[in-house]
MOPAC internal coordinates of N, CA, C and O (Angstrom, degrees):
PM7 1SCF
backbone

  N    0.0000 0     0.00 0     0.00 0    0    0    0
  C    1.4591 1     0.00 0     0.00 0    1    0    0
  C    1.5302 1   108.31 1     0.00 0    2    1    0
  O    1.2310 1   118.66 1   -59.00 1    3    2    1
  N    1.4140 1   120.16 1   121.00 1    3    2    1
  C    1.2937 1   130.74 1   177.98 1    5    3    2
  C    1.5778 1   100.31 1   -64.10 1    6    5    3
  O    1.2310 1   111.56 1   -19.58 1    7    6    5
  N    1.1641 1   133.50 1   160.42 1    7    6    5
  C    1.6342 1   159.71 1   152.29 1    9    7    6
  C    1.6946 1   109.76 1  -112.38 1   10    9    7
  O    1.2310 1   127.10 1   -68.66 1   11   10    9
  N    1.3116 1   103.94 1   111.34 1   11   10    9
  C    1.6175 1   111.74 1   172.27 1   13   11   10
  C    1.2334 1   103.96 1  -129.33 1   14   13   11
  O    1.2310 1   130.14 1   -50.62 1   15   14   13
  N    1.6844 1    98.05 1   129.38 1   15   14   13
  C    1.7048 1   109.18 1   168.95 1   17   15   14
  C    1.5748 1    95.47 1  -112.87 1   18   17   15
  O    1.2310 1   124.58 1   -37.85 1   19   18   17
  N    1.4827 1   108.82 1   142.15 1   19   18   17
  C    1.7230 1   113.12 1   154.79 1   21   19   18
  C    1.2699 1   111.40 1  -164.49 1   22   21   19
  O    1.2310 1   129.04 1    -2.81 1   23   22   21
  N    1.4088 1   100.18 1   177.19 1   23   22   21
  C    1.8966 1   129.83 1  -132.29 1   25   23   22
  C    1.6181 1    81.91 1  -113.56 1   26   25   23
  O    1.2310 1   127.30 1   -37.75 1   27   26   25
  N    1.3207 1   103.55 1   142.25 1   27   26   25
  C    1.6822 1   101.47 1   145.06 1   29   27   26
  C    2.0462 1    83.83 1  -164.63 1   30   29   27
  O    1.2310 1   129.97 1   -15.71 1   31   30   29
  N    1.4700 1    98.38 1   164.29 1   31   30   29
  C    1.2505 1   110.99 1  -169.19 1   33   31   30
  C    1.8780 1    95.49 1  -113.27 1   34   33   31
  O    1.2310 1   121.63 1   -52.07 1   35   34   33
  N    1.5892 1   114.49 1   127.93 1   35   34   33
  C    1.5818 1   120.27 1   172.91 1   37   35   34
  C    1.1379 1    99.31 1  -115.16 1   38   37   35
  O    1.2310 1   123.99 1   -41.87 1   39   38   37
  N    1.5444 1   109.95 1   138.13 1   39   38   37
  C    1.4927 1   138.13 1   177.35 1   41   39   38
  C    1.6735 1   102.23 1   -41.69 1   42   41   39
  O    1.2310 1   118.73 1   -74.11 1   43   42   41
  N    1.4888 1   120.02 1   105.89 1   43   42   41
  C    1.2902 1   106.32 1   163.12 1   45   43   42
  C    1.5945 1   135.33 1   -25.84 1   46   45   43
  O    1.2310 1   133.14 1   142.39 1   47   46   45
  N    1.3761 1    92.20 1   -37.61 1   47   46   45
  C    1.8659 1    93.20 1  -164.89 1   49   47   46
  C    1.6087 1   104.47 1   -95.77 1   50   49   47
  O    1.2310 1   131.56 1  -157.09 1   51   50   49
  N    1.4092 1    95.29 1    22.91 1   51   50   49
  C    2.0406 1   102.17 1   174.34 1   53   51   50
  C    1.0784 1   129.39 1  -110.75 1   54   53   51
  O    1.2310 1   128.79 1   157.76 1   55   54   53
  N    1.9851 1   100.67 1   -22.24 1   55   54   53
  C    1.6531 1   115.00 1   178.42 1   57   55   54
  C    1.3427 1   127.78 1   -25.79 1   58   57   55
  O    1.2310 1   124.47 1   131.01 1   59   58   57
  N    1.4281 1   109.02 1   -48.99 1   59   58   57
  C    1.3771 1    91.32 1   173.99 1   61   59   58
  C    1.3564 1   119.32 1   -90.50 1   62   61   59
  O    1.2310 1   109.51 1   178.28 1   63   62   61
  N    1.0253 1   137.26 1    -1.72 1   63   62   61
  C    1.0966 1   124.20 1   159.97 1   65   63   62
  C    1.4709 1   124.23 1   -78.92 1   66   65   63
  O    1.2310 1   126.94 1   150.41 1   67   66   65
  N    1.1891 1   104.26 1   -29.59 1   67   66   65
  C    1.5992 1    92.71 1   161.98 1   69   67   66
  C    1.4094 1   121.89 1   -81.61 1   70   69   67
  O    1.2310 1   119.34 1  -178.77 1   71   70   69
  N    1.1299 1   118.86 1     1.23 1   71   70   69
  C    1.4660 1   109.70 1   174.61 1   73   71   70
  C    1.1208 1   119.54 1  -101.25 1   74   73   71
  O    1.2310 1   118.41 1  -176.55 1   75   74   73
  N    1.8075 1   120.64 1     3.45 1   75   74   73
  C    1.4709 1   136.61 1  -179.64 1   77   75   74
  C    1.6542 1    91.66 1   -95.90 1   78   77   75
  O    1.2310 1   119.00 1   140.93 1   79   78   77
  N    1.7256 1   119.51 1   -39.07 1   79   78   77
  C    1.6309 1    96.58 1  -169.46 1   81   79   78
  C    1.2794 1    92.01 1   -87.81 1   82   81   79
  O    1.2310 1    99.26 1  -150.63 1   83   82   81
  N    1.3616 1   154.95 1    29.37 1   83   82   81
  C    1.4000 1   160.48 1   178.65 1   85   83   82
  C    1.5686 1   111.51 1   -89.89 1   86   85   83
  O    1.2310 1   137.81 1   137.84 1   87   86   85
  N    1.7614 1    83.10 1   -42.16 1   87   86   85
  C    1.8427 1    94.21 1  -175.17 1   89   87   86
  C    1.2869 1   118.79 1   -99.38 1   90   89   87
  O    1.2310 1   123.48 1  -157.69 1   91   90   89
  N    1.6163 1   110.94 1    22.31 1   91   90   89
  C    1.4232 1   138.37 1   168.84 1   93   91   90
  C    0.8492 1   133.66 1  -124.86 1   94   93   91
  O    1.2310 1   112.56 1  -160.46 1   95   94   93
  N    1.3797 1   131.65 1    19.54 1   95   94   93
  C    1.5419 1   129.99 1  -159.96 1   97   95   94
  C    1.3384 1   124.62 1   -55.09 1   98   97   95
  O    1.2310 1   105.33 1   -62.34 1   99   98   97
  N    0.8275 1   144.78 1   117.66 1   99   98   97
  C    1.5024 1   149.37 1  -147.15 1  101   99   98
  C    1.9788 1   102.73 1   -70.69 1  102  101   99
  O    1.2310 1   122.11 1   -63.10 1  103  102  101
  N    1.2362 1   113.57 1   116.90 1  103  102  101
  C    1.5957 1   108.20 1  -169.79 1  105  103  102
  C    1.3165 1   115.32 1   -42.09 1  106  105  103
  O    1.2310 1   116.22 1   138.96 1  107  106  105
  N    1.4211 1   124.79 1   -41.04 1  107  106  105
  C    1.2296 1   125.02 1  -159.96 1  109  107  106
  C    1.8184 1   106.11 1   -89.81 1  110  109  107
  O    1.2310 1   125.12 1  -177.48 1  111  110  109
  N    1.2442 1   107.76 1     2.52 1  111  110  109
  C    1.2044 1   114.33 1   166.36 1  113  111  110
  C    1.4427 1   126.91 1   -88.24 1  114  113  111
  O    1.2310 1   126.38 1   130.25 1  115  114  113
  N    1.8293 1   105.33 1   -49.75 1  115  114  113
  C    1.4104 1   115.15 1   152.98 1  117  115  114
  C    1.7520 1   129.15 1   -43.54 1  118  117  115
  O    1.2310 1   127.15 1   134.12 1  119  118  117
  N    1.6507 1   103.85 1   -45.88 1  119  118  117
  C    1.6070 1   104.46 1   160.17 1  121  119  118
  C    1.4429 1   128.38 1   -41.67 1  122  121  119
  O    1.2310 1   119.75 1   132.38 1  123  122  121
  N    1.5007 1   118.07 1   -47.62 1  123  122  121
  C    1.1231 1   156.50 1  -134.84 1  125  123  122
  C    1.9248 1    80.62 1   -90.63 1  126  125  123
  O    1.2310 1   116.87 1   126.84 1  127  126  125
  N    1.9852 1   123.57 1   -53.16 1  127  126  125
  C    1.1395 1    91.44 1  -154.73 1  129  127  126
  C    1.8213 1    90.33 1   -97.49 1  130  129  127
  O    1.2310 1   121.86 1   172.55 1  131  130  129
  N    1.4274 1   114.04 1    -7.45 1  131  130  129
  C    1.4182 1   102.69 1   172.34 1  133  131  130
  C    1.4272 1   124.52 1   -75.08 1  134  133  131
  O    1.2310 1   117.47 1   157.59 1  135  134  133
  N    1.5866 1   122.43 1   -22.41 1  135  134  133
  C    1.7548 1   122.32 1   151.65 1  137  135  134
  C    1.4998 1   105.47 1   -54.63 1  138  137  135
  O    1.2310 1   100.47 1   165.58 1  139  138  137
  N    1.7574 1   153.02 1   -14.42 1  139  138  137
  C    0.9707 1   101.78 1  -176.39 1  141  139  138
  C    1.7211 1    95.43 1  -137.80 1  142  141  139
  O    1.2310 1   130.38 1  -133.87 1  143  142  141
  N    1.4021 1    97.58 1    46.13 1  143  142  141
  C    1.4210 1   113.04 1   174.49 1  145  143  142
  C    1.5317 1   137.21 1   108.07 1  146  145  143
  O    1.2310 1   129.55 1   157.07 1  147  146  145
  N    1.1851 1    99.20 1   -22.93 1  147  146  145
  C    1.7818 1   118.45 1   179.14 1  149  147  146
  C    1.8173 1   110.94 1   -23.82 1  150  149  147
  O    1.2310 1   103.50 1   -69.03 1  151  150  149
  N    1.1223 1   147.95 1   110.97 1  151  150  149
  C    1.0614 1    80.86 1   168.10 1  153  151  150
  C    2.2291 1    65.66 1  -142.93 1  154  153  151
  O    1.2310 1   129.67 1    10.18 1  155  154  153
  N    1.5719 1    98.95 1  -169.82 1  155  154  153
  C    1.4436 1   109.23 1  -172.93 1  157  155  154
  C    1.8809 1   114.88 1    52.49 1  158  157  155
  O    1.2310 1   118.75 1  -154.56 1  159  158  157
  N    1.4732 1   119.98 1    25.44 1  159  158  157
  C    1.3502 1   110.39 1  -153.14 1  161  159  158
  C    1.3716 1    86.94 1  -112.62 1  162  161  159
  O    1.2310 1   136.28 1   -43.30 1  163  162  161
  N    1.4046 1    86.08 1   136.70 1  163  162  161
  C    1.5395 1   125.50 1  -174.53 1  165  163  162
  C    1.7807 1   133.71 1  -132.70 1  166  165  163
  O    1.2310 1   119.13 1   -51.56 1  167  166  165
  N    0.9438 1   119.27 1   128.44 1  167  166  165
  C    1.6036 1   121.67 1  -168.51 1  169  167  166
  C    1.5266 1   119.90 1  -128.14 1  170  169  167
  O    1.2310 1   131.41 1   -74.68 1  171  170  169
  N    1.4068 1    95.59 1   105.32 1  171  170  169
  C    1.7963 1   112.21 1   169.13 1  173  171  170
  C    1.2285 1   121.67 1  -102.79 1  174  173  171
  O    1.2310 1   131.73 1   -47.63 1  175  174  173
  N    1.3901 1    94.96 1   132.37 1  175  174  173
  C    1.4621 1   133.68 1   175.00 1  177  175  174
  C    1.2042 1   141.66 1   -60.11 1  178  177  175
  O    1.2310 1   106.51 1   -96.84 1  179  178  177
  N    1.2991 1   142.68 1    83.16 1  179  178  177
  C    1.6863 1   119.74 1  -157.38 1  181  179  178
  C    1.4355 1   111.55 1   -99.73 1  182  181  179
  O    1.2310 1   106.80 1   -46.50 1  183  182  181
  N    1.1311 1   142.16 1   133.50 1  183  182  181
  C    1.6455 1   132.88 1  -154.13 1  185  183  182
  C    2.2086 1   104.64 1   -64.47 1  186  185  183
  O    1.2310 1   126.32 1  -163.89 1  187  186  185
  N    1.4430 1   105.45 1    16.11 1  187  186  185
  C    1.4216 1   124.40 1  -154.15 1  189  187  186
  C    1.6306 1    96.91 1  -102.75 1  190  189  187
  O    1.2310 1   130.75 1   145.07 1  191  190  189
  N    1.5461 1    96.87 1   -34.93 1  191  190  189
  C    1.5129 1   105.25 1  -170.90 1  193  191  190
  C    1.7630 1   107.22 1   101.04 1  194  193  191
  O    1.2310 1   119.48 1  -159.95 1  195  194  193
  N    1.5422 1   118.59 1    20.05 1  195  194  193
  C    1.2346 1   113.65 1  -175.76 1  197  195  194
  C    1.5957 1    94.20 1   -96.66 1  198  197  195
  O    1.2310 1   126.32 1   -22.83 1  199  198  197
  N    1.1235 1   105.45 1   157.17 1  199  198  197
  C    2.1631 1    98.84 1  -166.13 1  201  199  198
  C    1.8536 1    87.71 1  -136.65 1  202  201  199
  O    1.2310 1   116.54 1   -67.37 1  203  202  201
  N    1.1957 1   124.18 1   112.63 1  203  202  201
  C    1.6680 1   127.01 1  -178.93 1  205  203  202
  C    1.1282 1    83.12 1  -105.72 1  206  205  203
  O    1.2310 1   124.31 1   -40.25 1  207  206  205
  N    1.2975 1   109.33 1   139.75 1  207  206  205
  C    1.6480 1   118.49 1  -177.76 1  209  207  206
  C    2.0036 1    90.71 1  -133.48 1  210  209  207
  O    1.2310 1   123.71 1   -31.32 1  211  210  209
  N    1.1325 1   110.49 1   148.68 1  211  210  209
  C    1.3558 1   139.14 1   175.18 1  213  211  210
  C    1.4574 1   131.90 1  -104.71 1  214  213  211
  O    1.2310 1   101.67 1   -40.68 1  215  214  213
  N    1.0798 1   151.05 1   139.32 1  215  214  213
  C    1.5178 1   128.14 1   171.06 1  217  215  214
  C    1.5168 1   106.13 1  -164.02 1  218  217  215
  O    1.2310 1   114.81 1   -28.20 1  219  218  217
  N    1.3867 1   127.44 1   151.80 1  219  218  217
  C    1.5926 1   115.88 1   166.74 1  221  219  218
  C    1.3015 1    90.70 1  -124.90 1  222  221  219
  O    1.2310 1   121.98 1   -22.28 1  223  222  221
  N    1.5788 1   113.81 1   157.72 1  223  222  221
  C    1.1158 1   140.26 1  -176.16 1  225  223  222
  C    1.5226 1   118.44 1  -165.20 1  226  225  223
  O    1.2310 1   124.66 1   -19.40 1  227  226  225
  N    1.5639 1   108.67 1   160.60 1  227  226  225
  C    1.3068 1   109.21 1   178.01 1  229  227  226
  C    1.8176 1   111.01 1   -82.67 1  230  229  227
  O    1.2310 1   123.19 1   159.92 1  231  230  229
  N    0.9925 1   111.49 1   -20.08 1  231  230  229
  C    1.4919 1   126.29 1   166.66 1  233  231  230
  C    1.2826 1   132.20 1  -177.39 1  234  233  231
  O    1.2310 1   124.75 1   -61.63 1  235  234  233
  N    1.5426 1   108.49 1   118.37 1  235  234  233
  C    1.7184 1   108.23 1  -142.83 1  237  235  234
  C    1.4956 1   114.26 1   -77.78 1  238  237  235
  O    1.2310 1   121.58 1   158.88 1  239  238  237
  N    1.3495 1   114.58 1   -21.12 1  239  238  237
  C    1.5077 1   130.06 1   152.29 1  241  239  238
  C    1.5642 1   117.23 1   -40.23 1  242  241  239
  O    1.2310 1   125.96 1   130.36 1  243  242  241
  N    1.0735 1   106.16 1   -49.64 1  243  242  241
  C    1.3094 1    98.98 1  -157.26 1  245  243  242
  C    1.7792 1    99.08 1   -98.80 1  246  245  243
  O    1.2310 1   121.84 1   178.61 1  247  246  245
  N    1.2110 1   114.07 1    -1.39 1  247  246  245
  C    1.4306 1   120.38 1  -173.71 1  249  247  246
  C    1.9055 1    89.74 1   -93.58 1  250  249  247
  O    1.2310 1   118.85 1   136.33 1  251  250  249
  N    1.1623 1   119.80 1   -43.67 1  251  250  249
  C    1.6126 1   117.66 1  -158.85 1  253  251  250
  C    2.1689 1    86.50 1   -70.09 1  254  253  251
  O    1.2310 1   118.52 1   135.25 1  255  254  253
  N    1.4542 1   120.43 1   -44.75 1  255  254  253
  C    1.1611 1   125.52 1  -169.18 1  257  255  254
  C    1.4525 1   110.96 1   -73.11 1  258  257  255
  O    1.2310 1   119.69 1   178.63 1  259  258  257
  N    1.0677 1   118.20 1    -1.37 1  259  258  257
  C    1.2536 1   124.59 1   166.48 1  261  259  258
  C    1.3979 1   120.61 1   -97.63 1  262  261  259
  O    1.2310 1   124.64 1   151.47 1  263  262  261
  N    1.4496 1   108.70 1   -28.53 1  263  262  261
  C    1.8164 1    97.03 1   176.50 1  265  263  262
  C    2.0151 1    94.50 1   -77.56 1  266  265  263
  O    1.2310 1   126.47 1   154.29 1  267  266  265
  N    1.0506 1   105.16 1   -25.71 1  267  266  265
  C    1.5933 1    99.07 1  -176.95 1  269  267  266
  C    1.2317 1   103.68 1   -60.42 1  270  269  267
  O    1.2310 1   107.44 1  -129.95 1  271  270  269
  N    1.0322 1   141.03 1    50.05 1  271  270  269
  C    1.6690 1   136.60 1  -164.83 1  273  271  270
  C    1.3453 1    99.75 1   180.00 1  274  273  271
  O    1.2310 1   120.07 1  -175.67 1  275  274  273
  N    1.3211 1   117.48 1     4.33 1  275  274  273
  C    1.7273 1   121.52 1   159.64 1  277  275  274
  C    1.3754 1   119.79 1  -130.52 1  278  277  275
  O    1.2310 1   121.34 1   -58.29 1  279  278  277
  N    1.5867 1   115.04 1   121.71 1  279  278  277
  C    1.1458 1   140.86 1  -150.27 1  281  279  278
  C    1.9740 1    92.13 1   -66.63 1  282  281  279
  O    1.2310 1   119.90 1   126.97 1  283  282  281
  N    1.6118 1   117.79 1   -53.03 1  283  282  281
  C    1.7563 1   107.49 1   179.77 1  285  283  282
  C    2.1922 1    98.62 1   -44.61 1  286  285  283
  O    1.2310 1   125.45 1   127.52 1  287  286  285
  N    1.1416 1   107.13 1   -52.48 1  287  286  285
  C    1.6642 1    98.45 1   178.42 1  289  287  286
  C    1.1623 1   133.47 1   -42.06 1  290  289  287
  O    1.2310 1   121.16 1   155.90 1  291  290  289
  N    1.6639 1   115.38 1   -24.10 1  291  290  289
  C    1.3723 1   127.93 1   178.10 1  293  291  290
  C    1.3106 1   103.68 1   -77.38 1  294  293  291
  O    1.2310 1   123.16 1   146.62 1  295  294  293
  N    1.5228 1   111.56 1   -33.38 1  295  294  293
  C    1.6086 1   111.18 1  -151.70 1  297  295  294
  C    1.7070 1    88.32 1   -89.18 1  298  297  295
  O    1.2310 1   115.25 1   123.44 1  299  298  297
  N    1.3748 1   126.61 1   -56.56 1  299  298  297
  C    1.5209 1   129.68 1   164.88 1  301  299  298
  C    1.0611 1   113.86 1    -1.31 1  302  301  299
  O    1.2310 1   127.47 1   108.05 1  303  302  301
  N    1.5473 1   103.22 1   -71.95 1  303  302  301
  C    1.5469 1   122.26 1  -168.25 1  305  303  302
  C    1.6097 1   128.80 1   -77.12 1  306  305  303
  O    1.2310 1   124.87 1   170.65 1  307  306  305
  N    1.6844 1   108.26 1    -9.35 1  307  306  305
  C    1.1099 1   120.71 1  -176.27 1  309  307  306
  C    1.6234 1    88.97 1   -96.52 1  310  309  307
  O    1.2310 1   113.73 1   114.94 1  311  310  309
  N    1.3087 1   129.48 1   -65.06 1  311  310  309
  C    1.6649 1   129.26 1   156.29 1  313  311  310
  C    1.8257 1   110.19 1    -0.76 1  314  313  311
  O    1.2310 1   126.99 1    99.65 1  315  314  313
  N    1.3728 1   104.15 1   -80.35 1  315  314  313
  C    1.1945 1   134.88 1  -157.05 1  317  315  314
  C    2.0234 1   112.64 1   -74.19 1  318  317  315
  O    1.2310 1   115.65 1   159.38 1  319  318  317
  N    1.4095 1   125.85 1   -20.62 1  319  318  317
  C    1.2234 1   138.47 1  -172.72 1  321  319  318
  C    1.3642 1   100.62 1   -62.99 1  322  321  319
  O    1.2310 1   114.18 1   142.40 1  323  322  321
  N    1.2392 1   128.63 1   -37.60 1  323  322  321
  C    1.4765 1   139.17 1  -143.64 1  325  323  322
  C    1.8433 1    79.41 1   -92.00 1  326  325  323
  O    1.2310 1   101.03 1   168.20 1  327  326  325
  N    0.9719 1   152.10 1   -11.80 1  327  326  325
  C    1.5524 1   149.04 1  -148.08 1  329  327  326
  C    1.5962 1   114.01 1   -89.00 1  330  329  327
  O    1.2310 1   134.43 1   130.75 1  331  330  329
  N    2.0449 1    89.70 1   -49.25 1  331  330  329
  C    0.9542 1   104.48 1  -157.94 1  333  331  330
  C    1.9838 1   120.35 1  -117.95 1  334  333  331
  O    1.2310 1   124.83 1   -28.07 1  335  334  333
  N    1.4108 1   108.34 1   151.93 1  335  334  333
  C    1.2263 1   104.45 1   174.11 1  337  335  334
  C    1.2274 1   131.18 1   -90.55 1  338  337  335
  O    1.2310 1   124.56 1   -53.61 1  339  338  337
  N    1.6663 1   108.85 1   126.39 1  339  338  337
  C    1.4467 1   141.32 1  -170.00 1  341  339  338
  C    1.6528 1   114.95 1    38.13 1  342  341  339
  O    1.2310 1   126.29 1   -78.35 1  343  342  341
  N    1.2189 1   105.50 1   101.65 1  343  342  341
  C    1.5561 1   130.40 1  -162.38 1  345  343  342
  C    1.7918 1   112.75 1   -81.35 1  346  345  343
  O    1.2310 1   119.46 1  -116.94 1  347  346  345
  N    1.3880 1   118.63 1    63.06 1  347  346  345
  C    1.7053 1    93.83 1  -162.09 1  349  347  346
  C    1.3037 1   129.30 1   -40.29 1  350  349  347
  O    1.2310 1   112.96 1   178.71 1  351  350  349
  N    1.7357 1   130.91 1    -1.29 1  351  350  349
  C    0.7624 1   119.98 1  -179.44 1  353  351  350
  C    1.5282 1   125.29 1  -135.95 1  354  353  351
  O    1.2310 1   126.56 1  -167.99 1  355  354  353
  N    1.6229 1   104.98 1    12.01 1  355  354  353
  C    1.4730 1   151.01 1  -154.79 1  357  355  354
  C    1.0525 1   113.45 1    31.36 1  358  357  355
  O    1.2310 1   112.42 1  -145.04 1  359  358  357
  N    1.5217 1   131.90 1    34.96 1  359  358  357
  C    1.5948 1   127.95 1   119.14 1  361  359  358
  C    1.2591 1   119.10 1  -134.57 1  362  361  359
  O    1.2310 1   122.62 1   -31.37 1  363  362  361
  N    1.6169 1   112.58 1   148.63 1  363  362  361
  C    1.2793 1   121.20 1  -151.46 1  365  363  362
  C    1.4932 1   117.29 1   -81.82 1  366  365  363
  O    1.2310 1   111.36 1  -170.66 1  367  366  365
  N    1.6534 1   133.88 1     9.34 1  367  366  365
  C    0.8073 1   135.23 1   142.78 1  369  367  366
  C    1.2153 1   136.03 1   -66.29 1  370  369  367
  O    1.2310 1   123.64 1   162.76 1  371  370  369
  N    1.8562 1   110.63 1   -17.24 1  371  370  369
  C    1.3949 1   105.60 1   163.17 1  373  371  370
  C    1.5412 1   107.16 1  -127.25 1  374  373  371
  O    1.2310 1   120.06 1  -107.61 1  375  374  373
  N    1.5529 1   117.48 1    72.39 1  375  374  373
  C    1.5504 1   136.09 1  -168.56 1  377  375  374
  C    1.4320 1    74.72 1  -173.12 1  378  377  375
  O    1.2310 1    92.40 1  -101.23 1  379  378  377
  N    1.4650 1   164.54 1    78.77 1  379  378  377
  C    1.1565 1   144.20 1    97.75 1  381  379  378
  C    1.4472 1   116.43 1   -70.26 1  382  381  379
  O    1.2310 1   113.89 1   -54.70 1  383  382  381
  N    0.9903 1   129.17 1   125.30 1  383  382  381
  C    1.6758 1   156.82 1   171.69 1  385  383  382
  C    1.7642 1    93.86 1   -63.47 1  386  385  383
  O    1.2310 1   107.63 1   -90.93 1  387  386  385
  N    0.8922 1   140.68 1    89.07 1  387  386  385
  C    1.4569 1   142.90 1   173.31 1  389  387  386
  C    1.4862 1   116.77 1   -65.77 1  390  389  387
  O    1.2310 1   109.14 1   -33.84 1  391  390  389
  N    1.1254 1   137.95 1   146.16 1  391  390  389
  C    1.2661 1   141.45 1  -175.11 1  393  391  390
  C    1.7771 1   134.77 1  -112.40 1  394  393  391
  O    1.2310 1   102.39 1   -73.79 1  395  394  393
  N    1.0284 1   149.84 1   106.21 1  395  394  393
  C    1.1659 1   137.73 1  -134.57 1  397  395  394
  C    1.4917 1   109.94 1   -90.75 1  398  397  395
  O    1.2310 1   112.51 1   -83.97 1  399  398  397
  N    1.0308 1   131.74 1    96.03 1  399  398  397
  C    1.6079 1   129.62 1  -178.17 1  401  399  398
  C    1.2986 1   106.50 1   -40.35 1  402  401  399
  O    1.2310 1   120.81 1   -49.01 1  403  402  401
  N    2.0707 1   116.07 1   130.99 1  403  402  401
  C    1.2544 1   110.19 1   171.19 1  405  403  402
  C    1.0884 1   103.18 1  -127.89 1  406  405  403
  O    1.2310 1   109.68 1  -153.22 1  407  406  405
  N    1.7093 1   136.97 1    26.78 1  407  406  405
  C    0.8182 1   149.02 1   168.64 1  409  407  406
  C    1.6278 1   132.05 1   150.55 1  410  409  407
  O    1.2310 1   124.81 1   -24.82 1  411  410  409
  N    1.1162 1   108.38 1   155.18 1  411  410  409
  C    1.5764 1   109.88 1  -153.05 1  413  411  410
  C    1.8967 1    98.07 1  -145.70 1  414  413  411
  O    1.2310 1   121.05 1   -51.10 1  415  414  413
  N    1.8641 1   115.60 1   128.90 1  415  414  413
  C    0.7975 1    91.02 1   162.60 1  417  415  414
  C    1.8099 1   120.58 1  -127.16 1  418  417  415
  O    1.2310 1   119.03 1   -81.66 1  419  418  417
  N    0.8964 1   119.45 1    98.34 1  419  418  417
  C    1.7250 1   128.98 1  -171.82 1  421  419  418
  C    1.4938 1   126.97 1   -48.20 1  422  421  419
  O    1.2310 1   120.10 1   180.00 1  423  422  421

């Protein structure tokens, strides 16, 4: 099981709004990331707008390339672009800043 931590930066003056569509996730979206592996994924908040996101998976590649192949993900991410600051790829599922594990204790 892979462990992924990552970075993305949200527009200060959006926080709460992203943390209201956070506490809504649309079901068929949540389906969407548990068919292609998601699983333990979690997202913190820093009152800064820094967003650490969490996730385990059997392989995080092939889990991110799989929501790209579901049409609620397009719509998510077209929703959700407006949130965040400077997207290299203008949606923030493929602009995660990945993090290098330097230790883990189980």
């Amino acid at each position: 099981m892979q462990r992924v931590c990552f970075l993305l930066q949200v527009k200060p003056d959006r926080l709460a709004e992203y943390t209201r569509r956070h506490a809504a996730v649309w079901p068929d979206m949540l389906a969407a990331l548990s068919r292609h592996g998601w699983q333990n994924y979690s997202l913190f908040l820093k009152d800064d707008g820094l967003l650490v996101g969490y996730v385990e998976c059997e392989n995080f590649a092939a889990a991110v390339a799989g929501m790209q192949t579901e049409e609620v993900n397009t719509r998510w991410q077209a929703e959700m672009a407006d949130f965040f600051v400077q997207l290299d790829n203008g949606a923030a599922d493929t602009s995660l800043l990945t993090l290098t594990e330097v230790f883990h204790l189980s």
